[in-house]
C-alpha positions as CSV (number, residue, x, y, z in Angstrom):
1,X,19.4,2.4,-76.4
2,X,20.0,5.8,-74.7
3,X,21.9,6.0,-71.7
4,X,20.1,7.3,-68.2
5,X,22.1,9.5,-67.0
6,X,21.2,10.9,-63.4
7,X,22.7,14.8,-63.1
8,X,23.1,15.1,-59.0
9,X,23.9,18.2,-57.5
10,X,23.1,22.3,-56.4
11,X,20.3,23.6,-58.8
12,X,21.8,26.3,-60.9
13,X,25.0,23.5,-61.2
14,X,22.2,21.1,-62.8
15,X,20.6,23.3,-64.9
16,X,24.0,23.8,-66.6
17,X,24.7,20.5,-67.1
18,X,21.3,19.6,-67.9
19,X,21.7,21.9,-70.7
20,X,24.8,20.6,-72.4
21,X,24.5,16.8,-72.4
22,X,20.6,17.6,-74.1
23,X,22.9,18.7,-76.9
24,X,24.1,14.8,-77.3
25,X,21.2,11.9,-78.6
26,X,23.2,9.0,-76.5
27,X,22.1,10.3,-73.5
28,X,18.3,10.5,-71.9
29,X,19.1,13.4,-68.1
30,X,17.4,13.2,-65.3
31,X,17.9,16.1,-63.5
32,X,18.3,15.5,-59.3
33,X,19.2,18.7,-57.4
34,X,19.5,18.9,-54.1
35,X,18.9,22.0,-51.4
36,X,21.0,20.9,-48.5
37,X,24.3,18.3,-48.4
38,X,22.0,15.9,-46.2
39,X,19.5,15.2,-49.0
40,X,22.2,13.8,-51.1
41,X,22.6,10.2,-50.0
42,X,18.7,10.0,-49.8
43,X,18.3,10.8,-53.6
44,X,20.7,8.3,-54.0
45,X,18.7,5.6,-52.8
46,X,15.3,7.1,-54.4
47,X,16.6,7.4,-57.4
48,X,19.1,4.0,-57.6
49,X,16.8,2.0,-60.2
50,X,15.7,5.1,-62.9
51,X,19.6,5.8,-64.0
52,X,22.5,3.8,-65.4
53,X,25.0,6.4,-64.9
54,X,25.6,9.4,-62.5
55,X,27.6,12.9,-63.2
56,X,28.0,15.0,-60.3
57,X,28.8,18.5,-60.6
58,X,31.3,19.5,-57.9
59,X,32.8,17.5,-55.5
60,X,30.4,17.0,-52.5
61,X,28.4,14.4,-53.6
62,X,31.0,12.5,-55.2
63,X,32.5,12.4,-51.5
64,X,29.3,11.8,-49.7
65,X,28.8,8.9,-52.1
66,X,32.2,7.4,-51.7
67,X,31.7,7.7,-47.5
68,X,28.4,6.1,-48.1
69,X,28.9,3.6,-50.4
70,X,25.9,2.4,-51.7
71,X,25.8,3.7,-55.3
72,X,26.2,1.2,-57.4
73,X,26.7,2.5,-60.6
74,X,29.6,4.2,-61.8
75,X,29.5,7.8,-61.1
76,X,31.2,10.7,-62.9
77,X,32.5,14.1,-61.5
78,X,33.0,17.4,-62.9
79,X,35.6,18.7,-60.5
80,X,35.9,22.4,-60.1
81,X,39.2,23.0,-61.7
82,X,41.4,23.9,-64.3
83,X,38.6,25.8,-66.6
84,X,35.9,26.3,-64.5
85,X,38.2,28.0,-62.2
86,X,39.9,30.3,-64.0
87,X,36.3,31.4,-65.6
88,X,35.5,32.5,-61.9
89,X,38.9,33.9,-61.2
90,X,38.5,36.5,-64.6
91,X,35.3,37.0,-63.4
92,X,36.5,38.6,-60.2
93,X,39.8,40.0,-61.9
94,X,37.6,42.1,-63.9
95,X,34.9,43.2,-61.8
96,X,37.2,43.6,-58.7
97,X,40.6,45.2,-57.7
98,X,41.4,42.2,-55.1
99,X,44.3,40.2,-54.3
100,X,44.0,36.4,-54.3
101,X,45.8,36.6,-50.6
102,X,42.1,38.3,-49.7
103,X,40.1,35.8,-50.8
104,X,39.0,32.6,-49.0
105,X,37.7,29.4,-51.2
106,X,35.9,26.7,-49.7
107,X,35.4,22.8,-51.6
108,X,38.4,23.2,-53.6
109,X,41.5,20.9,-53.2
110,X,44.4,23.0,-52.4
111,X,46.7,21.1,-55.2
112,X,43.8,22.0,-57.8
113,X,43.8,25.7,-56.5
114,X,47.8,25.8,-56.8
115,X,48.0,24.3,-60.2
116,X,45.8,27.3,-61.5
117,X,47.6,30.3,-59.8
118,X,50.8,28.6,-61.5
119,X,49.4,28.0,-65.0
120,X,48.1,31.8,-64.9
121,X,52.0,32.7,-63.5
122,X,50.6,34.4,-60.4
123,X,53.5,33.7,-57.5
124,X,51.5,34.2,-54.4
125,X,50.3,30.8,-52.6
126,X,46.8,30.3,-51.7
127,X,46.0,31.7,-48.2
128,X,42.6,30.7,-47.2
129,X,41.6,27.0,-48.7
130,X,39.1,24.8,-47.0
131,X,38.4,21.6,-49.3
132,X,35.2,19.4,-48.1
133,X,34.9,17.3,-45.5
134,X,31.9,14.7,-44.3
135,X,29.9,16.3,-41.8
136,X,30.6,20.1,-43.3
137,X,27.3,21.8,-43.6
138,X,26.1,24.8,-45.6
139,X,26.1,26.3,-42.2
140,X,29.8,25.5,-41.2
141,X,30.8,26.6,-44.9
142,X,29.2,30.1,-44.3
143,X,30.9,30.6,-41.4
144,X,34.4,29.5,-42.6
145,X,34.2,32.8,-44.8
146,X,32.0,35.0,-42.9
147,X,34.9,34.7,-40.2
148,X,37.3,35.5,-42.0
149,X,35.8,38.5,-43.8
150,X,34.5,40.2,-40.7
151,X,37.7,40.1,-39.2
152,X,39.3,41.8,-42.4
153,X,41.6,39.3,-43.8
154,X,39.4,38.7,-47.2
155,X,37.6,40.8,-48.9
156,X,35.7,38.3,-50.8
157,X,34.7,34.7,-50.9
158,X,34.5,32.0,-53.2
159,X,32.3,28.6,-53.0
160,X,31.4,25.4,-55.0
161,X,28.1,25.1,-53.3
162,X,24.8,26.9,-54.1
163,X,23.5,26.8,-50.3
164,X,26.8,29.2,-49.0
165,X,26.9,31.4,-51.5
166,X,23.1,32.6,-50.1
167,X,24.0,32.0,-46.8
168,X,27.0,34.7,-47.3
169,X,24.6,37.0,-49.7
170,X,22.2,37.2,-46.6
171,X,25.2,37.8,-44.1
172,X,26.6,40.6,-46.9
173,X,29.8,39.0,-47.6
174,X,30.6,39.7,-51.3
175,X,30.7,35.6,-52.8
176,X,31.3,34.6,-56.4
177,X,30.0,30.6,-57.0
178,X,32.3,28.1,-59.2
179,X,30.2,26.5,-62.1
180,X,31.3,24.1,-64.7
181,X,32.7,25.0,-67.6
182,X,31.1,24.1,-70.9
183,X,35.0,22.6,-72.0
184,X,34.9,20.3,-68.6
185,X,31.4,19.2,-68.6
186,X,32.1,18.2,-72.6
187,X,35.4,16.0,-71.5
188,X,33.4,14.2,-68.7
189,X,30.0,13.3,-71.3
190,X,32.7,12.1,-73.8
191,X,34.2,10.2,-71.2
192,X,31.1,8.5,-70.2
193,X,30.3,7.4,-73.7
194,X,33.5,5.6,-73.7
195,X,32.8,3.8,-70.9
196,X,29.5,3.4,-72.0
197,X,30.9,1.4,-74.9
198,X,33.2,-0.5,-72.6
199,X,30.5,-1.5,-70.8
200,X,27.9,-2.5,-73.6
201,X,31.1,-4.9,-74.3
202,X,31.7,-6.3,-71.1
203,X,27.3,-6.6,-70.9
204,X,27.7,-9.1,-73.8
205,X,30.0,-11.9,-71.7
206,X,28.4,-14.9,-71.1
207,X,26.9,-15.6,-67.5
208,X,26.2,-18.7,-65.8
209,X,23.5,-19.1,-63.2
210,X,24.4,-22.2,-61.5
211,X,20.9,-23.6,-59.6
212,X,21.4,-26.6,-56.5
213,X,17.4,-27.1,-55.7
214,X,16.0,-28.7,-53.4
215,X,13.6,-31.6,-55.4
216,X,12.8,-33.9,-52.8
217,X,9.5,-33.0,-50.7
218,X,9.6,-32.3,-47.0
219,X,6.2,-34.3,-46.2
220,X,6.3,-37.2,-44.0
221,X,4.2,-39.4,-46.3
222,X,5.3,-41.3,-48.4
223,X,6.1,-40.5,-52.2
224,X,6.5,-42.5,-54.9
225,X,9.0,-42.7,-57.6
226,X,6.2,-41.0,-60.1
227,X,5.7,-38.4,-57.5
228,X,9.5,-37.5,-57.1
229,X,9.6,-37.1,-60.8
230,X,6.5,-35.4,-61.4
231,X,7.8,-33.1,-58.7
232,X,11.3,-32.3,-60.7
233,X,9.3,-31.6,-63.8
234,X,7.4,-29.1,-62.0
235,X,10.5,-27.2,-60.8
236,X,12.2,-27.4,-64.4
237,X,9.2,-25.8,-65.6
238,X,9.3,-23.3,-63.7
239,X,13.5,-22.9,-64.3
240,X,12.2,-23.2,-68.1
241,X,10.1,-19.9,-67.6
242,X,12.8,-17.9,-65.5
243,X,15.2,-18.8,-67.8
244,X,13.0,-17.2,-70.3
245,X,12.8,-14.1,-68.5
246,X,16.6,-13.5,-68.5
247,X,16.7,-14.4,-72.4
248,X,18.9,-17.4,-71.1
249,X,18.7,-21.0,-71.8
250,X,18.1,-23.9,-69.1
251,X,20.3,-27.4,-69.2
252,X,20.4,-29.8,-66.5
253,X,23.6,-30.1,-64.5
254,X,23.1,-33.5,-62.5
255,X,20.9,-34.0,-59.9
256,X,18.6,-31.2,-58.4
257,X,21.7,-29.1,-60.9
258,X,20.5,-27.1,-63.1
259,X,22.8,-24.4,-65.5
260,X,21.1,-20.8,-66.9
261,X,23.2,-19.8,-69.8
262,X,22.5,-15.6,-70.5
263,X,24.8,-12.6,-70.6
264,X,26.2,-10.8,-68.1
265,X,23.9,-7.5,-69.0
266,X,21.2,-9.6,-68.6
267,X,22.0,-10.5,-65.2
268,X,23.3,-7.1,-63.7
269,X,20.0,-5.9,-64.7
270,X,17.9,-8.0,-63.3
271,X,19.7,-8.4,-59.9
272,X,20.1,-4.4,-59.7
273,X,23.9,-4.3,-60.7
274,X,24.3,-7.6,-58.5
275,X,23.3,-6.3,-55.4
276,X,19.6,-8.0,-55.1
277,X,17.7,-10.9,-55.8
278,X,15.2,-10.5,-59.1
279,X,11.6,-9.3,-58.4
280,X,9.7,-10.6,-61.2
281,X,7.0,-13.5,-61.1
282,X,8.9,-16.3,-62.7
283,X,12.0,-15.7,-60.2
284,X,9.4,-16.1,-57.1
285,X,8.1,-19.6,-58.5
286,X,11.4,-21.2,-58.1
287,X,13.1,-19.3,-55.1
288,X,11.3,-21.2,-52.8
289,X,13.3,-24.2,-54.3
290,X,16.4,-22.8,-54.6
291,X,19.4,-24.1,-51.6
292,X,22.0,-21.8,-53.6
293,X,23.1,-20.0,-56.9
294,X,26.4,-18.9,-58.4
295,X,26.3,-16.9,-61.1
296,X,29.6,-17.1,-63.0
297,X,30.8,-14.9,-65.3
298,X,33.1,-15.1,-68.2
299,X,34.9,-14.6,-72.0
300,X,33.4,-18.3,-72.8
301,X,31.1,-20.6,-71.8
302,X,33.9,-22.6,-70.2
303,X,34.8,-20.2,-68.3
304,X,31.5,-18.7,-67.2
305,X,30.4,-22.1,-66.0
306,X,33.6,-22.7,-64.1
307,X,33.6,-19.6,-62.0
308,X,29.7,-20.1,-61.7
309,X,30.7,-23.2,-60.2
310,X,33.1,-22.1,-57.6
311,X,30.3,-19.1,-56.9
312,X,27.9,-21.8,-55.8
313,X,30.5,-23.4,-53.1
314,X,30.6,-20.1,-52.0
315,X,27.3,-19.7,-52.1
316,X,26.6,-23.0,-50.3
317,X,29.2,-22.2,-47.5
318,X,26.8,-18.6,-46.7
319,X,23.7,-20.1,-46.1
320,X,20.7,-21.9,-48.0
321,X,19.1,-19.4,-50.5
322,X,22.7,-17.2,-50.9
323,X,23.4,-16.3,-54.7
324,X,27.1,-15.3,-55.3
325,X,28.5,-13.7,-58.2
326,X,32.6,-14.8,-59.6
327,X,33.7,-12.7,-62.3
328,X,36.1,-13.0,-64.6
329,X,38.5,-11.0,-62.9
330,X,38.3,-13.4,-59.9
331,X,36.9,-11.2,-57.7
332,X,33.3,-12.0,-55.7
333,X,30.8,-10.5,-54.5
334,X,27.5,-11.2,-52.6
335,X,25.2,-12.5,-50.6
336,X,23.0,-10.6,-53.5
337,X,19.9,-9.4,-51.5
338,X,21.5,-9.4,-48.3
339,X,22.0,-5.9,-46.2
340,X,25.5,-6.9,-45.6
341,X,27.1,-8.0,-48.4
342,X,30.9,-7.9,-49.1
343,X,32.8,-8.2,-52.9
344,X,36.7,-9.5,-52.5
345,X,39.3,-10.5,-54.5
346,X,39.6,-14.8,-54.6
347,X,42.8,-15.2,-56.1
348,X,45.3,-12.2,-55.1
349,X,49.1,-13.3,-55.7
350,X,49.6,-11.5,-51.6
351,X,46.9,-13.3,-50.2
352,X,48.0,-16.5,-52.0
353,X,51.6,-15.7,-50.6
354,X,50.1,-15.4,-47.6
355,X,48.2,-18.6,-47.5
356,X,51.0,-20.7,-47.9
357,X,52.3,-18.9,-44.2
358,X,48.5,-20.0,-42.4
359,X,46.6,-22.6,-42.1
360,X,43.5,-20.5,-43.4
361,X,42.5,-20.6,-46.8
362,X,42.8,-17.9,-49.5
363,X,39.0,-17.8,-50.0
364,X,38.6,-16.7,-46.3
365,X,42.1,-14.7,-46.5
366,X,39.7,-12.5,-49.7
367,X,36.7,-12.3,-47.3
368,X,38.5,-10.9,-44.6
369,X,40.5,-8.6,-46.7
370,X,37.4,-7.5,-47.9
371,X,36.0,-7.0,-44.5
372,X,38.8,-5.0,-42.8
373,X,38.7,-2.8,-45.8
374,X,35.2,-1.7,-45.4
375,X,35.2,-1.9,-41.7
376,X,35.6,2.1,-40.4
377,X,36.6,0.8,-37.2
378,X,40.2,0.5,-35.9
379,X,40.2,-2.6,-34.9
380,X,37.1,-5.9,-34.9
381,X,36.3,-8.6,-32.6
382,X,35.6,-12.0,-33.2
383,X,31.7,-11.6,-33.0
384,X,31.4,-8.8,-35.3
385,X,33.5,-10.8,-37.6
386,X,31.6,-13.5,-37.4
387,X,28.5,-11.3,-37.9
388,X,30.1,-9.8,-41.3
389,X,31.4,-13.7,-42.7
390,X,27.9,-15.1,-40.8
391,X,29.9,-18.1,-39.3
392,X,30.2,-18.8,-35.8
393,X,32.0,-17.0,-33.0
394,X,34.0,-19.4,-32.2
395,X,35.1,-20.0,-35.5
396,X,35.7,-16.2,-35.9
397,X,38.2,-16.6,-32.7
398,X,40.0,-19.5,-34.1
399,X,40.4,-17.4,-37.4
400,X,42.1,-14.6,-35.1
401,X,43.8,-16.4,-33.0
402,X,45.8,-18.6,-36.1
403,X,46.1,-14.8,-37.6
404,X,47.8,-13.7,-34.6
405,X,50.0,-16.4,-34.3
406,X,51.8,-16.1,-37.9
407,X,52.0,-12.4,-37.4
408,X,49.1,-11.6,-39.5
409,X,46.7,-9.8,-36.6
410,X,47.4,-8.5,-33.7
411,X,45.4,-7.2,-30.3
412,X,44.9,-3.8,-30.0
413,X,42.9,-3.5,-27.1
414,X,39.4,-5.4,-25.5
415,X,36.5,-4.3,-24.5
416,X,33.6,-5.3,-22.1
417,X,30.0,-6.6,-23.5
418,X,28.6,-5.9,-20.4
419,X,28.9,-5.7,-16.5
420,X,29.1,-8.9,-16.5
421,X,30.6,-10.2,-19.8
422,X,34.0,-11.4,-20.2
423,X,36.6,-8.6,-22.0
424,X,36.6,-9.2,-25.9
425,X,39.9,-9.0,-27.7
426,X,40.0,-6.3,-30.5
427,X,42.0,-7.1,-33.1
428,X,43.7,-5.2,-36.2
429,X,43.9,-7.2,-39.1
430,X,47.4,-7.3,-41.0
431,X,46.3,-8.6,-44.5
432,X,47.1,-5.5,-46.8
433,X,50.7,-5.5,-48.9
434,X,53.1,-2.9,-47.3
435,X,53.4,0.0,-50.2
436,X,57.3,0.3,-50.7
């Protein structure tokens, strides 16, 4: 089965790539250019369900997507260094008598930049270096240069992104563009196919879906004995046919229990690399049914349905109809299907260290670990913490208040709700292992 791979990035960058990795039968491209930096996250999410894999020439999308963080497959860059910078630099070596002092670059890390003058033994430092930033425009890019060149300290410039280099052709600023280099884009494909074969591996563990439904009807007559059981055989059917679906196997797991043995392939593909709830018909006979899943995932079937069972308490303590997913390395990650979803680490020797200092448990220790890390906030109340865990307020409070105490949080400042609202605490979380 060929790989989809989704090429993201400037057109003429594309084209190049496009170009090579047609040369290797693993792969089936699907070319996705963009015009301007702000179309990038949106073919992200149009394009999220027609690739397995993403390369991205340069490194603006790569950032954009990191900032964003919605891509859920694993994403390859072809950074503009080593040989796809010195192929520019000879370019403008032999077409122009320049120093490198008088040239400006733009989307290039200074180290990378560096690391080429002193493999090519030129002495002089980089002078003009901007690297890319979220919220730089093609606009703010151009101008970067164009300033610089009109008040004469370049002579040229140099850019990683298609939309500058017209910009500065229209303002008459002589520009040269970085491209890959055949060598680079070659290292990254073989490196994909690695991990391609990594991954084929790990798609072969064993998953367990772990089902708790809800058998008993919600009418006020009565129901007979007959009527309860003809009831349960209904829903097994229907489990019978999902578990068809996901090429899995159905066994009954005690009452209103039921176990779905498949692979772990089978199940990141039907949940959308475990980010939503399946789509297809048989799933939408039973979810009506369904108080909570955990899917479990592991080297046996012993282990699968182990962590499948600790995903379901998990999965129990979010909400009825929450799925979960524990893998084998013990992290989580879920609500699947939920807008705000959050993946943490359940049994990190810190947090565990930590645990034994507070009275709150290393389950919620992960979660909120989890949660400061993706917050972009410096600091989080109680009700947007409860928001991001979906417990209550007060609960949230009590959480940061026992935090506070053992020297785990501490209030950075409050803020007011509204004119008449009482001042909310603001707290900054004290979870991460100090870096020695």
């Amino acid at each position: 089965m060929k790989i989809r791979l989704g090429i993201l990035g400037s057109e003429d960058s594309v084209q190049i790539v496009r170009s090579i990795a047609d040369e290797y039968p693993d792969f089936s491209c699907q070319s996705i250019p963009f015009r301007e930096i702000t179309e990038i996250v949106p073919l992200f999410e149009a394009h999220r369900l027609d690739v397995d894999m993403w390369l991205l020439p340069g490194r603006i999308a790569g950032v954009i997507a990191g900032e964003w963080g919605g891509v859920r497959q694993p994403i390859f860059q072809i950074l503009y260094k080593g040989s796809s910078l010195y192929k520019t630099l000879c370019e403008i070596f032999y077409t122009r008598p320049v120093k490198l002092t008088e040239i400006s670059f733009d989307s290039i890390l200074y180290e990378d930049l560096k690391q080429v003058f002193v493999e090519m033994g030129i002495p002089a430092e980089p002078a003009y270096v901007r690297p890319f930033e979220i919220g730089m425009t093609e606009k703010v890019g151009a101008a970067y240069h164009y300033d610089l060149w009109r008040s004469g300290k370049t002579k040229l410039a140099v850019t990683c992104t298609l939309g500058v280099k017209k910009r500065l052709e229209e303002l008459g600023v002589p520009v040269y563009r970085v491209l890959p280099a055949r060598s680079a884009v070659e290292s990254v494909l073989n490196l994909i196919l690695r991990t391609a074969e990594m991954q084929a591996a790990r798609d072969a563990q064993i998953a367990v879906q772990l089902f708790e439904m809800d058998t008993f009807p919600h009418s006020k007559e009565f129901q007979s004995a007959d009527d309860l059981f003809t009831l349960e055989m209904n829903i097994t059917q229907k489990l019978i046919a999902y578990a068809k679906s996901v090429q899995g196997a159905l066994k009954t797991a005690g009452a209103g229990r039921f176990a779905v043995f498949t692979t772990r392939g089978m199940v990141r593909e039907v949940t959308a690399d475990f980010s939503a709830l399946p789509m297809f018909d048989s799933f939408r006979q039973i979810d009506p049914y369904v108080m909570a899943c955990g899917t479990g995932i592991g080297h046996s079937a012993y282990e699968a349905e182990f962590n499948a069972a600790r995903a379901l308490l998990t999965a129990k303590e979010r909400g009825r109809g929450s799925w979960m997913v524990f893998f084998d390395d013990k992290t989580v990650a879920g609500p699947l299907g939920m807008r705000e979803q959050i993946a943490y680490e359940y049994a990190s020797e810190h947090l565990q260290e930590i645990g034994r200092t507070t009275s709150v448990s290393v389950a919620t220790l992960s979660r909120l670990a989890s949660v400061w890390k993706k917050n972009r906030q410096p600091g989080i109340s109680a009700q947007e913490l409860a928001a991001q865990l979906q417990i209550l307020p007060r609960s949230a409070r009590r959480i940061l208040t026992e935090l506070e105490r053992t020297g785990l949080a501490e209030v950075i400042g409050e803020e007011l709700p509204g004119p008449r609202g009482r001042p909310r605490k603001r707290y900054k979380l004290l979870l991460e292992k100090e870096r020695e």
